[in-house]
N, C-alpha and C positions, 0 to 999 in steps of 0.2 A: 135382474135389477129393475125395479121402481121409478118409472122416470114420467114424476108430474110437474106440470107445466101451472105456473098461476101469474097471470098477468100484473101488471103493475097495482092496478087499478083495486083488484081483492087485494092484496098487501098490505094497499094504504087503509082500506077498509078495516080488514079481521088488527091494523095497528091500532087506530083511531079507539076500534071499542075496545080493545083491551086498556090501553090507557084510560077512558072515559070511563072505564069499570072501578080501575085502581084511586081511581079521583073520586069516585063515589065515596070507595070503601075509606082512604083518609079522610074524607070528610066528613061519614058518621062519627069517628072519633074522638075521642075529645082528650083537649091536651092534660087536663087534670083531671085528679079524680077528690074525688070525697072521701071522707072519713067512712063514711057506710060503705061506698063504693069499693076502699080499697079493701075493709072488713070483709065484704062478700067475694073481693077478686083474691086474698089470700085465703077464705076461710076461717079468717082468728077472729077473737072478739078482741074491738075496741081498746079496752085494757091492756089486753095482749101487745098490741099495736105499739101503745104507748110504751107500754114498760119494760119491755122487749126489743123492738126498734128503735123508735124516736129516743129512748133515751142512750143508745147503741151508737145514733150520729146517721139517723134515715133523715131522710132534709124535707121539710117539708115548707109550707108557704101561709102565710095568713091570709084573710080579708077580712079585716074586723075581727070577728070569734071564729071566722072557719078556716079550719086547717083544709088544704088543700096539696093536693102529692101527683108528682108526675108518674105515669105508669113505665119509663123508663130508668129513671132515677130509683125505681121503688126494685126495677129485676135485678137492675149493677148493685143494687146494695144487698138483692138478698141470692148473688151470685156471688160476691166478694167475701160475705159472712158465712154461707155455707162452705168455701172453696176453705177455708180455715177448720174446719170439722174434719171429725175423723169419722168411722162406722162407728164406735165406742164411744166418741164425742160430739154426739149430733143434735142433743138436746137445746132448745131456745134459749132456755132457763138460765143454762149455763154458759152461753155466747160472753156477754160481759166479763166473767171470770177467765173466760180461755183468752180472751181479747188480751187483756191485760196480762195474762201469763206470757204471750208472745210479747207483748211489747217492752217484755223485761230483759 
């Protein structure tokens, strides 16, 4: 058996920077994203976005003319809309149609 010994003193240490790391990494972050932003984090163009999502009930936020979208709000919705998919009904396209098929 393994038996290392680490003082108080390193503990508080290797604690300190690990938390100071993790405060770093939320703090690059940013709470919203952009319309381009979320374009390039899913992949899809723009339109897609729109006519696909937002009109599907993805929540988004204004400032003026810009749409703005949490990257949280953005996974639970496209965790909640895939989690309704089959392997045979996996298509974007057809989310709205299936939506409403369940809700009948």
């Amino acid at each position: 058996m393994l038996d290392i010994q680490v003082d108080e003193k390193t503990v508080n240490e290797m604690l300190e920077k690990a938390i100071n790391e993790k405060v770093e990494e939320l703090a690059h972050q940013k709470y919203f994203m952009t319309y381009q932003e979320l374009a390039d984090y899913l992949n899809i163009s723009k339109p897609v976005i729109e006519d696909r999502l937002i009109k599907n009930g993805l929540r988004y936020y204004k400032m003026g003319s810009k749409y703005l979208f949490k990257k949280n709000e953005v996974d639970e919705f496209l965790d909640d809309m895939t989690a309704s998919m089959t392997a045979t009904n996996n298509d974007l396209k057809f989310f709205n149609k299936l939506h409403k098929e369940v809700m009948k």
